[in-house]
N, C-alpha and C positions, 0 to 999 in steps of 0.2 A: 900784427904782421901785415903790411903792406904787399897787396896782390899786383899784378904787373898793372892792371887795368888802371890801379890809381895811382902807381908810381908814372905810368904815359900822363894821367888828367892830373896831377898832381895839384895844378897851377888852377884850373880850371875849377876843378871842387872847391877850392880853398876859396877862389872867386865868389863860388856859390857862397859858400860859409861864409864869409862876411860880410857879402848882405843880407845872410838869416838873421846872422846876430847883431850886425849893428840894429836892425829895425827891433831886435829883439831888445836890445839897451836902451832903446828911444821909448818903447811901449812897454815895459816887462810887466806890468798887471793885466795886460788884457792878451797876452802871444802866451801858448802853447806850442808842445810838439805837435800836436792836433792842426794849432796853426798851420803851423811849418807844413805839415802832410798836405793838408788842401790845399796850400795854394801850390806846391808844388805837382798835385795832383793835377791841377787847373792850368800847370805851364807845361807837364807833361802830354797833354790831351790838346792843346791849343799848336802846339810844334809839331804833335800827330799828324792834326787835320792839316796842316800845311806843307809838310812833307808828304803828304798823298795828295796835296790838291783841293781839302776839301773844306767848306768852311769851321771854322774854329767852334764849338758845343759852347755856350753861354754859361759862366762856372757863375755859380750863387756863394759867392763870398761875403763872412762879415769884414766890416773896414780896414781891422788888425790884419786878416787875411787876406785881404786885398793888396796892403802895403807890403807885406811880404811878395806876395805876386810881382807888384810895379817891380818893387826893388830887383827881385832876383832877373825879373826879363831884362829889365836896363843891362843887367851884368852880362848875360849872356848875348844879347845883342852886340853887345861889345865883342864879347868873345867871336860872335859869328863876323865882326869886322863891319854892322852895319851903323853900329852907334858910338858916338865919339865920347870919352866920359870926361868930363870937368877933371881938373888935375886932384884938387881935392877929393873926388868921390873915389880916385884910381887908387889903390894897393901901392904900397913904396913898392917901386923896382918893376911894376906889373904895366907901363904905359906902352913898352912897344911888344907885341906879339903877333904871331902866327892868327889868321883869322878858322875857325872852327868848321866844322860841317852841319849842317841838322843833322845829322844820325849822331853826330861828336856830343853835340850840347843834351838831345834826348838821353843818351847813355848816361853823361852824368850826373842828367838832374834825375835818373831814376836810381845813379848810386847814393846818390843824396840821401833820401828816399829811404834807401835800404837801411842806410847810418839811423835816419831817423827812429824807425820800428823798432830798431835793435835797441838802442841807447832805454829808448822811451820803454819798451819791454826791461830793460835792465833798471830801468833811474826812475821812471813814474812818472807824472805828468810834465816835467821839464827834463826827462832823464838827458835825451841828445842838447835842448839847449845850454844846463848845467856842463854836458862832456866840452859840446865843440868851443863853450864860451872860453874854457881853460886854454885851449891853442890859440883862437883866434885875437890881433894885438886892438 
């Protein structure tokens, strides 16, 4: 059941989620939920420090980790209205929208976050990538 918070980010999350999983289609032997958790952890704490001002904490990601990271900032950069995305890279139907807030894009990528735990606590070590790969096309 769909909470208000995600039917507002609806578009947003979904943004998120397909650049978990496409990077997770590109690399599937070496991405975890594990993945997915750090480097989300690493763009939640990097949006932190610059929504207070303050410089961004140095995350120690491995490569698979790291790619997830590029990918999903590119996405939300976009969403924040600062990056322009290649028509290919863009979601059908997703090129023209509302530009985001940091508090918007923090929020989501920590509902992300929460999907991950859960899925991963229910599914095992790919529990969330095995759920969201089913939705995402």
């Amino acid at each position: 059941m769909s909470t208000p918070f995600e039917e507002q980010y609806q578009d947003v999350l979904q943004n998120i989620e397909f650049a978990i999983i496409s990077t997770y289609r590109a690399r599937p032997e070496e991405i975890s939920d594990w993945s997915v958790e750090a480097a989300l952890d690493a763009l939640i704490r990097a949006y932190g420090a610059e929504h207070t001002r303050r410089t961004p904490p140095s995350a120690r990601l491995s490569e698979a980790e790291q790619t997830i990271c590029d990918r999903v900032r590119l996405m939300c950069e976009w969403r924040l209205g600062r990056e322009q995305l290649l028509t290919e890279q863009a979601p059908l139907g997703m090129r023209e929208m509302e530009p985001k807030t940091l508090d918007e894009i923090i929020a989501c990528l920590k509902r992300v976050r929460v999907s991950v735990k859960r899925w991963h606590k229910a599914g095992g070590r790919r529990g969330y990538l095995d759920f969201v790969g089913r939705y995402v096309g």
